[in-house]
NUGU-528975 format. One record per residue (C-alpha): x, y, z; residue in three letters; chain. Coordinates in steps of 0.1 Angstrom, whole numbers, plus 5000, padded with zeros to 4 digits. Layout:
<rs>
+------+------+------+-----+---+
:    u :    v :    w :   r : c :
+------+------+------+-----+---+
:    X :    Y :    Z : ALA : A :
...
+------+------+------+-----+---+
</rs>
This chain:
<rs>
+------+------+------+-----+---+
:    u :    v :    w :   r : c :
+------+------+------+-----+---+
: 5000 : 5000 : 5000 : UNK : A :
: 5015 : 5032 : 4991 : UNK : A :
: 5018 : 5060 : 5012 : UNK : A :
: 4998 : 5092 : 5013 : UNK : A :
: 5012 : 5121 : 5033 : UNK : A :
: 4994 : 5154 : 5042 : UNK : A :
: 5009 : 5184 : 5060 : UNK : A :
: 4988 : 5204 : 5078 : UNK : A :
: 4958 : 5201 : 5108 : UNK : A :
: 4936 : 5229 : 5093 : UNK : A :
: 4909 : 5229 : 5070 : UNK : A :
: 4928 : 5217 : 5040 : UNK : A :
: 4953 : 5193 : 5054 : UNK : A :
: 4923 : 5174 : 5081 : UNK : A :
: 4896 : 5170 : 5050 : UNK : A :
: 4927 : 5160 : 5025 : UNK : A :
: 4936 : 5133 : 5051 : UNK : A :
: 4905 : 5121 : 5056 : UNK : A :
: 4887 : 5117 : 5021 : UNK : A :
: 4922 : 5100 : 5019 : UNK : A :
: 4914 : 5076 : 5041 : UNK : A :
: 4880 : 5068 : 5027 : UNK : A :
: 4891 : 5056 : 4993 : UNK : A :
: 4908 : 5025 : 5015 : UNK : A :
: 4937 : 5025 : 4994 : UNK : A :
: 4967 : 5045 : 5006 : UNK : A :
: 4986 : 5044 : 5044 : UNK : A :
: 4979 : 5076 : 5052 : UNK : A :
: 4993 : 5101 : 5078 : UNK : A :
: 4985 : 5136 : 5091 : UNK : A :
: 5013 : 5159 : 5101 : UNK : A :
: 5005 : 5189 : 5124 : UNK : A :
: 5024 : 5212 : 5145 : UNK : A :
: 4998 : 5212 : 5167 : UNK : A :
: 4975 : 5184 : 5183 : UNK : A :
: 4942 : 5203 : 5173 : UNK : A :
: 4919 : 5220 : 5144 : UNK : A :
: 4909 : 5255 : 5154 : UNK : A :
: 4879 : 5269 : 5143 : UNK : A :
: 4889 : 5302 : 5130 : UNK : A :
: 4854 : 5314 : 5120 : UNK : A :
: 4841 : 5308 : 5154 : UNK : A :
: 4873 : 5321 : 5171 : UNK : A :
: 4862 : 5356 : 5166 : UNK : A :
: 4838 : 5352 : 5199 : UNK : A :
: 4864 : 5346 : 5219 : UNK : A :
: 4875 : 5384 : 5227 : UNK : A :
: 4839 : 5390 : 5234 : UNK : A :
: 4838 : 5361 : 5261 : UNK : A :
: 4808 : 5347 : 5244 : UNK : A :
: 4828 : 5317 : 5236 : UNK : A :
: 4858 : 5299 : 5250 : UNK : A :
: 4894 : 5290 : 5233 : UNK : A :
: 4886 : 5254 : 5238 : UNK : A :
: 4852 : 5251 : 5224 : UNK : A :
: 4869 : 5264 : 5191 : UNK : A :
: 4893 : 5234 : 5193 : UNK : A :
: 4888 : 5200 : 5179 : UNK : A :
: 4913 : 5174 : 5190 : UNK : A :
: 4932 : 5158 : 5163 : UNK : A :
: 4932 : 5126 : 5184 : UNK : A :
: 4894 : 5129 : 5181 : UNK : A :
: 4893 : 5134 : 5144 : UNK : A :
: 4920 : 5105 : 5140 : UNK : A :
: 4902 : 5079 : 5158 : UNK : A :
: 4870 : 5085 : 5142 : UNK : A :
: 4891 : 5084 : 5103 : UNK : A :
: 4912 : 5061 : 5108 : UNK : A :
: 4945 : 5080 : 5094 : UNK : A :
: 4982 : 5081 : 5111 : UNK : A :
: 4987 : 5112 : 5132 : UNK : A :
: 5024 : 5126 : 5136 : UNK : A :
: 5024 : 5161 : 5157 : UNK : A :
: 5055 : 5175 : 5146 : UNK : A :
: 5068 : 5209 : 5129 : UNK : A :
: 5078 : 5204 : 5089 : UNK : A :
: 5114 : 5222 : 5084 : UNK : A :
: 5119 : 5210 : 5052 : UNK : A :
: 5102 : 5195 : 5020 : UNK : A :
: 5125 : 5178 : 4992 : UNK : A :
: 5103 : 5166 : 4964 : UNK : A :
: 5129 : 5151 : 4947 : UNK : A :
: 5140 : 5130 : 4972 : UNK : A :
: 5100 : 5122 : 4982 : UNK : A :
: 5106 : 5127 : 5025 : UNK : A :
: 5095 : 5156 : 5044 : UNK : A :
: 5120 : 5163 : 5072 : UNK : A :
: 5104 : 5173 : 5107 : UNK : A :
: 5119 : 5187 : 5141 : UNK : A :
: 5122 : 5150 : 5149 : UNK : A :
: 5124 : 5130 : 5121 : UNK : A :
: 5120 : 5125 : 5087 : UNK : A :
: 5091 : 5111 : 5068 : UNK : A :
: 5090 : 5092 : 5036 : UNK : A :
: 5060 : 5096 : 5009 : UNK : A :
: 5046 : 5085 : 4978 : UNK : A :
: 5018 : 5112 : 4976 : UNK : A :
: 5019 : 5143 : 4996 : UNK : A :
: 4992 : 5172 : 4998 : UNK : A :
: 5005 : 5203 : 5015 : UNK : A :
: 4982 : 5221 : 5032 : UNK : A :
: 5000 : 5237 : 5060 : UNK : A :
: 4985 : 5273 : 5058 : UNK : A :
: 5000 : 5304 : 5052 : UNK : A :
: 5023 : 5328 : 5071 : UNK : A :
: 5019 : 5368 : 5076 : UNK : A :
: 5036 : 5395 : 5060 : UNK : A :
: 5055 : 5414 : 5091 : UNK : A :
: 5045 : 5452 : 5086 : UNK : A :
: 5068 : 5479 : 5109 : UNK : A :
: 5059 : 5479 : 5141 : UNK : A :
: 5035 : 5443 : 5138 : UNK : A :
: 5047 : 5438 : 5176 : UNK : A :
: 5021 : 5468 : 5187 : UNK : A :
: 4994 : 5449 : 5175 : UNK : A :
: 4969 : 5414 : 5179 : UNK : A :
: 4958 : 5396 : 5151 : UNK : A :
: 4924 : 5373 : 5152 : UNK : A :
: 4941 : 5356 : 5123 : UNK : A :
: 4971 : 5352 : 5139 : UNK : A :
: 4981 : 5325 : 5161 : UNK : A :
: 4952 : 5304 : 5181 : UNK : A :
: 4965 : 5323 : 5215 : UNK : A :
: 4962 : 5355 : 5197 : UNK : A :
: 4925 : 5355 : 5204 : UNK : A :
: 4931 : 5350 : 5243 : UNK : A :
: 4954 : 5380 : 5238 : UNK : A :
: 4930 : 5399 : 5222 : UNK : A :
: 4902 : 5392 : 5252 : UNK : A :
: 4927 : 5401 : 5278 : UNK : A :
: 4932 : 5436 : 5265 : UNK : A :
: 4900 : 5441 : 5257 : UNK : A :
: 4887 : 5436 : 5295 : UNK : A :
: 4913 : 5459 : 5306 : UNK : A :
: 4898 : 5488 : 5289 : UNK : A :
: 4863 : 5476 : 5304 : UNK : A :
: 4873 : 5476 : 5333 : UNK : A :
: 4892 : 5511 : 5330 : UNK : A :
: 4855 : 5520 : 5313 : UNK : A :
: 4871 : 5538 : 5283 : UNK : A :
: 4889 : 5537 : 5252 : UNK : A :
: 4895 : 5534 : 5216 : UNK : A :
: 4895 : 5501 : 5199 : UNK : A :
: 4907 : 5498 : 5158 : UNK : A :
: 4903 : 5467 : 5139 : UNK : A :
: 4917 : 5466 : 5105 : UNK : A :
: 4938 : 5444 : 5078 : UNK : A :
: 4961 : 5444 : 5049 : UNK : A :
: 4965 : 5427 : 5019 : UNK : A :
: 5000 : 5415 : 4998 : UNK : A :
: 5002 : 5432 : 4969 : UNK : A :
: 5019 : 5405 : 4951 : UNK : A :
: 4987 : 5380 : 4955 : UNK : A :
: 4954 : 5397 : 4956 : UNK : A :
: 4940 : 5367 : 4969 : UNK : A :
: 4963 : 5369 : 4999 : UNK : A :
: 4937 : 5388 : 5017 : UNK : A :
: 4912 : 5382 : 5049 : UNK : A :
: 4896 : 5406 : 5058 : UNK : A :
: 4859 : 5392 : 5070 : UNK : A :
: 4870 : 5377 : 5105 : UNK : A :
: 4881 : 5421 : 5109 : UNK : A :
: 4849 : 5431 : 5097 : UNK : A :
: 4830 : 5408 : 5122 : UNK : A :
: 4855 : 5411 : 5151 : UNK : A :
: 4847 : 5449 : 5150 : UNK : A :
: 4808 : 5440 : 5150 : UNK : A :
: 4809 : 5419 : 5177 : UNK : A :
: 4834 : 5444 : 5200 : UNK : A :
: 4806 : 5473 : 5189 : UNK : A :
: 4775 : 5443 : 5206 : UNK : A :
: 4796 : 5435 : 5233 : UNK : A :
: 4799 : 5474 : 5241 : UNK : A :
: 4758 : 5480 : 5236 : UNK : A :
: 4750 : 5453 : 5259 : UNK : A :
: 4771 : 5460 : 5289 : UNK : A :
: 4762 : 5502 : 5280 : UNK : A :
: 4794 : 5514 : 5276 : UNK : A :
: 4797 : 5520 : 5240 : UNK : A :
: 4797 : 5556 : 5245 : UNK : A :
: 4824 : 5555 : 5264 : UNK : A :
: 4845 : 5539 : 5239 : UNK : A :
: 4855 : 5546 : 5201 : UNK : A :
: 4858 : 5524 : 5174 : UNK : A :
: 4879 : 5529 : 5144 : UNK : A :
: 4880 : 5506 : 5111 : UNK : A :
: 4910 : 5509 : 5089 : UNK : A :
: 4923 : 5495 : 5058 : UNK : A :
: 4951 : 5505 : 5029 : UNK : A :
: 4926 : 5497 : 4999 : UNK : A :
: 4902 : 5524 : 4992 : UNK : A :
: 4872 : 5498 : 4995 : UNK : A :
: 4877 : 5471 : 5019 : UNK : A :
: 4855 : 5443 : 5013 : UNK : A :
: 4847 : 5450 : 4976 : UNK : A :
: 4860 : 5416 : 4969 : UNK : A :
: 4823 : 5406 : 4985 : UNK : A :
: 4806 : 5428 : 4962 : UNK : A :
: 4787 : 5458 : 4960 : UNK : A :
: 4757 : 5444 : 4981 : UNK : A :
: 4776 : 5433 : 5010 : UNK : A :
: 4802 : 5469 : 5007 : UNK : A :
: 4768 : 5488 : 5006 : UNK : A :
: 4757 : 5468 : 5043 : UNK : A :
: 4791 : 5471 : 5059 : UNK : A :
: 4790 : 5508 : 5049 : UNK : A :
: 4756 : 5511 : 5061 : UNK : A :
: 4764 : 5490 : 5097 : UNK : A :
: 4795 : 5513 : 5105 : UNK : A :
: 4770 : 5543 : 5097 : UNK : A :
: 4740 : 5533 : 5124 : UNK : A :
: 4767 : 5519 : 5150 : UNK : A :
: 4786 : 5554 : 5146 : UNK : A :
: 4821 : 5531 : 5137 : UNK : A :
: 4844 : 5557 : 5120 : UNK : A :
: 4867 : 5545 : 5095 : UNK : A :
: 4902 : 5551 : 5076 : UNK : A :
: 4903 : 5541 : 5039 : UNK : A :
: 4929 : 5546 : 5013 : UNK : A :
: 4960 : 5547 : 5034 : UNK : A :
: 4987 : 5530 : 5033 : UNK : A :
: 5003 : 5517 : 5066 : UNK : A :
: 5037 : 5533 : 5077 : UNK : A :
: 5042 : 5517 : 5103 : UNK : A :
: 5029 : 5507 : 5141 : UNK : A :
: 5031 : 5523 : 5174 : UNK : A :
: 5025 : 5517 : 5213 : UNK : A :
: 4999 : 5549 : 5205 : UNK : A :
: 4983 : 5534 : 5172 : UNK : A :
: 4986 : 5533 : 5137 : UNK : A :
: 5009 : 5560 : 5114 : UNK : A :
: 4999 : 5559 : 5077 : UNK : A :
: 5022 : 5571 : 5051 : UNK : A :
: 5009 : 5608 : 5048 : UNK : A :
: 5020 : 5613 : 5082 : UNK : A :
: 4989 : 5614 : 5099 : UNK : A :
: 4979 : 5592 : 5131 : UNK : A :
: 4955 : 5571 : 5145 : UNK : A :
: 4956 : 5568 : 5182 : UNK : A :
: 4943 : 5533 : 5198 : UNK : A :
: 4944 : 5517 : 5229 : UNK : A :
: 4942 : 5485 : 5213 : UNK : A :
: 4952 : 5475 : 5176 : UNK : A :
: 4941 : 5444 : 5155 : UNK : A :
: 4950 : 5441 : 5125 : UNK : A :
: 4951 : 5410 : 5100 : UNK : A :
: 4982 : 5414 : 5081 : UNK : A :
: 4978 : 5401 : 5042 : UNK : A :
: 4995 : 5365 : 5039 : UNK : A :
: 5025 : 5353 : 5025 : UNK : A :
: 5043 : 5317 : 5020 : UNK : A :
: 5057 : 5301 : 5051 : UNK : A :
: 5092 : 5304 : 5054 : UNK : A :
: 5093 : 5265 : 5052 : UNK : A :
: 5087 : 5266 : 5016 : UNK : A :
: 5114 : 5291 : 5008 : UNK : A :
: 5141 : 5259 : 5020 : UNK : A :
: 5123 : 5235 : 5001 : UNK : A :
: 5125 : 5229 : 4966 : UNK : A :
: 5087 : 5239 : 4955 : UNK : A :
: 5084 : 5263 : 4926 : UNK : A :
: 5068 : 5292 : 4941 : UNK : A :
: 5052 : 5325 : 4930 : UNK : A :
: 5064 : 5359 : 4937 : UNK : A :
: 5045 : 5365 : 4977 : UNK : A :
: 5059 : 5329 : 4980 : UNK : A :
: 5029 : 5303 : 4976 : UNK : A :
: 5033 : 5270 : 4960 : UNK : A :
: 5025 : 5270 : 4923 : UNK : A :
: 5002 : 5245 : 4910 : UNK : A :
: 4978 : 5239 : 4881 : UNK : A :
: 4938 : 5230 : 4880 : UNK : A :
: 4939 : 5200 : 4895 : UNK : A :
: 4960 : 5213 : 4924 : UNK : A :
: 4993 : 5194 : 4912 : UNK : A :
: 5025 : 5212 : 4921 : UNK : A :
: 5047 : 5231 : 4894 : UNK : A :
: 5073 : 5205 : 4884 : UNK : A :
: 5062 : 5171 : 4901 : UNK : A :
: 5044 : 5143 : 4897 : UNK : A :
: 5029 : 5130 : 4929 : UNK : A :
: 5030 : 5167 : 4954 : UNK : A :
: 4999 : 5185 : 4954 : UNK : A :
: 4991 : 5215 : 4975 : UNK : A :
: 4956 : 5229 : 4990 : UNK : A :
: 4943 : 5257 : 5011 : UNK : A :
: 4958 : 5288 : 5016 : UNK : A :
: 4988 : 5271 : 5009 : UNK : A :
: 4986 : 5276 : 4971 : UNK : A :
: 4993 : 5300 : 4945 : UNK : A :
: 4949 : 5301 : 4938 : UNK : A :
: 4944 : 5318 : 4902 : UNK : A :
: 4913 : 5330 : 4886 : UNK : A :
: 4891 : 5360 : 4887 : UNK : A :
: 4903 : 5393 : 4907 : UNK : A :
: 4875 : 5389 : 4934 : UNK : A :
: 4887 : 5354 : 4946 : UNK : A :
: 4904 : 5348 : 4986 : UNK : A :
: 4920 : 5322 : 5006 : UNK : A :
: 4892 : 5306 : 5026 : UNK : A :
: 4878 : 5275 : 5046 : UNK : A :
: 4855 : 5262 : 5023 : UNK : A :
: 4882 : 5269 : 4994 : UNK : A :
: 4907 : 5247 : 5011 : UNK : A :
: 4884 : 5217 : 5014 : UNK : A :
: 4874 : 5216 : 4976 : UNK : A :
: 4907 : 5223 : 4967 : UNK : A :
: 4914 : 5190 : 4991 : UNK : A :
: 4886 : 5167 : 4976 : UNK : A :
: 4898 : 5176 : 4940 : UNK : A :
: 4934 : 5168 : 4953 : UNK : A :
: 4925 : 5137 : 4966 : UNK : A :
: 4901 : 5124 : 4936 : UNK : A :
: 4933 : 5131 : 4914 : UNK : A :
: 4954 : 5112 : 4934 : UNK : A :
: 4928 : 5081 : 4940 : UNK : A :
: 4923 : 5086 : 4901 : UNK : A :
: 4965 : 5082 : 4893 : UNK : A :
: 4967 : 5055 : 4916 : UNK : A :
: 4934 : 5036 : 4896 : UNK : A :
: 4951 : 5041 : 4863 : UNK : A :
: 4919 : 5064 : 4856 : UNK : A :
: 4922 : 5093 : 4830 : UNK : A :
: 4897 : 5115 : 4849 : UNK : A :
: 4907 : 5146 : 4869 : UNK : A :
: 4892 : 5170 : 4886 : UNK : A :
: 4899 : 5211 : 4887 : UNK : A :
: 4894 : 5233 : 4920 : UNK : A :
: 4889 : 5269 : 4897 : UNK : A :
: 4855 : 5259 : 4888 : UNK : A :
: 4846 : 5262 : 4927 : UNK : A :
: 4861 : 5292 : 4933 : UNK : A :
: 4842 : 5313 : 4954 : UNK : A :
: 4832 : 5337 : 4982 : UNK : A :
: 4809 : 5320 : 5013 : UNK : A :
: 4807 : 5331 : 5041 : UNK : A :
: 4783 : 5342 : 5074 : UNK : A :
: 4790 : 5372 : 5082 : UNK : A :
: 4784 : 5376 : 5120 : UNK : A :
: 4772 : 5409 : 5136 : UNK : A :
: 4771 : 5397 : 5172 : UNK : A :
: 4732 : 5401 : 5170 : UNK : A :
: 4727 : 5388 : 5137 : UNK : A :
: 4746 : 5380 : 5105 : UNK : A :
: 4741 : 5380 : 5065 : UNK : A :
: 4751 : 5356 : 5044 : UNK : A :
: 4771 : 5366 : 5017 : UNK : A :
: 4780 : 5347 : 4984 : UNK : A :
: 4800 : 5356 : 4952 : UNK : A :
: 4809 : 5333 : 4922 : UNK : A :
: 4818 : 5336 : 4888 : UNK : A :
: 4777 : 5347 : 4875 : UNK : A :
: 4759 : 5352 : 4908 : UNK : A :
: 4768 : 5379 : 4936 : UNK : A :
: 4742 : 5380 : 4964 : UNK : A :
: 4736 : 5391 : 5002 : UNK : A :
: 4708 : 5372 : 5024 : UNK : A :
: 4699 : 5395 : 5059 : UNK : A :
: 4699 : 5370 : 5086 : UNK : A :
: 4689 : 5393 : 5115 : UNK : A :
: 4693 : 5370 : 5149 : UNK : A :
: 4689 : 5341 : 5137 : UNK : A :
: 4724 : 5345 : 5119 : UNK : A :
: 4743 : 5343 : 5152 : UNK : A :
: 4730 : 5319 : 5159 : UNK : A :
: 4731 : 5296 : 5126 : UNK : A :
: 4773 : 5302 : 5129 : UNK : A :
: 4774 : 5287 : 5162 : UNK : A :
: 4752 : 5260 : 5149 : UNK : A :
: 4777 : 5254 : 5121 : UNK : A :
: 4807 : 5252 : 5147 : UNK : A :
: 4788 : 5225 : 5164 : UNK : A :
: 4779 : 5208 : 5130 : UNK : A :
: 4819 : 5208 : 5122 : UNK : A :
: 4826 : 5197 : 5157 : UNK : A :
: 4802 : 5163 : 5147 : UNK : A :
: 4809 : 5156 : 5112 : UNK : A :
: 4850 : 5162 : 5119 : UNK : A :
: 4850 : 5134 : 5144 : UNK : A :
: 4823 : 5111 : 5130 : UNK : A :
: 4798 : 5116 : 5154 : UNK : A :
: 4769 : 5127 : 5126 : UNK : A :
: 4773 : 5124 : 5093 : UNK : A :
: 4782 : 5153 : 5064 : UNK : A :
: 4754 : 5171 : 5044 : UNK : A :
: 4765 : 5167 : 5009 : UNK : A :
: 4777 : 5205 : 5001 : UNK : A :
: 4779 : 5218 : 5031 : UNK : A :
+------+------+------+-----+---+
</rs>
């Protein structure tokens, strides 16, 4: 039985692992640097104390035992295609097929130490609620959320879990009646954050920031970042008591010391069917790929676990002697639940349809139902709507 390796405990690397292990012919083994999936989408609660750091984990243990794959925790330090092993901080691992899907990394902006980053690392968001109930307890303050891009890969952007941090900071501030007291500041480089959405869903942010009296700073480009806030490159300031801010993403440094043809913000090239630039059996998934297609499109959840189905079905399909193949560009698009911490909207963009559903209360409550519904179908315990 030849052996399937995938790198990676996210989104991509789990659901590459375990469609994997379904088609029953391939030894296969997950390698994370941690011993847990995080749940970045519900993650964004956690600052607001209306949920905790481990109800956004799921144990990889969990997730193993219910798939059936091989688990190695262990951090990658190097990839050699050529040679087929992937060497780890303690040992090195040998492969027939390998699926990369080990995330991206963050471009490091002056000054990144002055700020907190819901995108960041898991702990981040701890950090994040910490601050944040020091300034309610001092009773005052000013609060800015923002993010960045990379201009080198316009999908290297993500900027909704910013967008719906901010939202739920402005609830959080209404219910215990101290949003007066505080003030609350979106900023972002490109002119319209959030376009990538569409016009509808630019047109309800706008509208959102208007009624919850959020101000906002547009069209500048960061210079750098202070203890005191934010300095943009015409000089001016913007003073906060608390920064986050979602840098745009770039390539691990782990793929710049392996030998994996690369594009210029350092993600792995690969073609339609998610095969690696100059190999054979190494494909890569997830935000850890070079995505192309239409201007609009962004690393995201959903994105990662096509781009791992189509992976796998490739790789089942070489393995069969089948001509088949499947491509991920087809599925390229932008779904998401926006959440407003008393509400949300659903918001959905492909190729010929761009659309925005209001989901007032029942919204909120639909994302925590999906976290739950990940929770179950991750570890076997209820079994995966087709599509969803």
């Amino acid at each position: 039985m030849k052996k399937a390796l995938v790198l990676g405990g996210g989104f991509a690397g789990v659901q590459a692992a375990i469609d994997l292990q379904k088609t029953k012919i391939f030894d296969v083994t997950l390698m994370s640097d941690r011993d847990y999936l995080f749940l970045y989408p519900t993650s964004i609660w956690i600052p607001t104390r209306e949920s905790t750091f481990d109800n956004a984990k799921i144990s990889l243990r969990d997730i193993q035992k219910a798939n059936g794959f091989r688990l190695v925790i262990d951090m990658v330090k190097e990839i050699r295609t050529y040679e087929q092993i992937v060497i780890g901080g303690t040992g090195t691992l040998h492969y027939d097929f390998l699926v990369i899907g080990i995330g991206a990394g963050k471009m490091m902006p002056a000054g990144h130490e002055h700020t907190l980053s819901i995108c960041g690392s898991p702990e981040s968001s701890l950090a994040i609620r910490d601050r944040l109930d020091a300034l309610i307890e001092r009773g005052a303050g000013s609060i800015a959320v923002g993010f960045g891009g990379n201009p080198k890969d316009v999908s290297a952007v993500r900027g909704g879990p910013a967008f719906e941090l901010m939202f739920n900071i402005e609830t959080m501030l209404k219910k215990k009646k101290i949003r007066d007291k505080f003030t609350l500041t979106f900023f972002a480089p490109m002119a319209e954050p959030g376009a990538r959405m569409g016009k509808k869903a630019l047109s309800m942010i706008d509208t959102m920031f208007t009624t919850s009296g959020i101000l906002h700073r547009y069209g500048k480009k960061i210079q750098a970042f202070t203890p005191l806030g934010v300095t943009f490159e015409d000089g001016s300031q913007l003073d906060a008591d608390l920064v986050v801010f979602i840098a745009g993403a770039a390539g691990p440094s782990v793929f710049r010391s392996s030998d994996l043809h690369l594009n210029d913000a350092g993600f792995i090239k690969i073609d339609d069917h998610c095969l690696v630039e100059g190999t054979t059996n190494v494909y890569a998934v997830g935000d850890s790929a070079a995505i192309e297609g239409p201007g609009w499109r962004a690393k995201q959840g959903h994105t990662a676990e096509v781009m791992a189905r189509v992976a796998v079905f490739n790789i089942a399909a070489i393995e069969r002697h089948e001509t088949e193949r499947k491509g991920y560009k087809e599925h390229l698009s932008i779904m998401c639940i926006m959440d407003t911490g008393n509400g949300a909207a659903f918001v959905y963009r492909d190729s010929t349809k761009n659309f925005v559903i209001p989901l007032p209360v029942i919204g909120h409550w639909l994302k925590q139902a999906w976290g739950t519904y990940t929770k179950l179908t991750k570890t076997g315990r209820m079994p995966r709507i087709p599509g969803v």
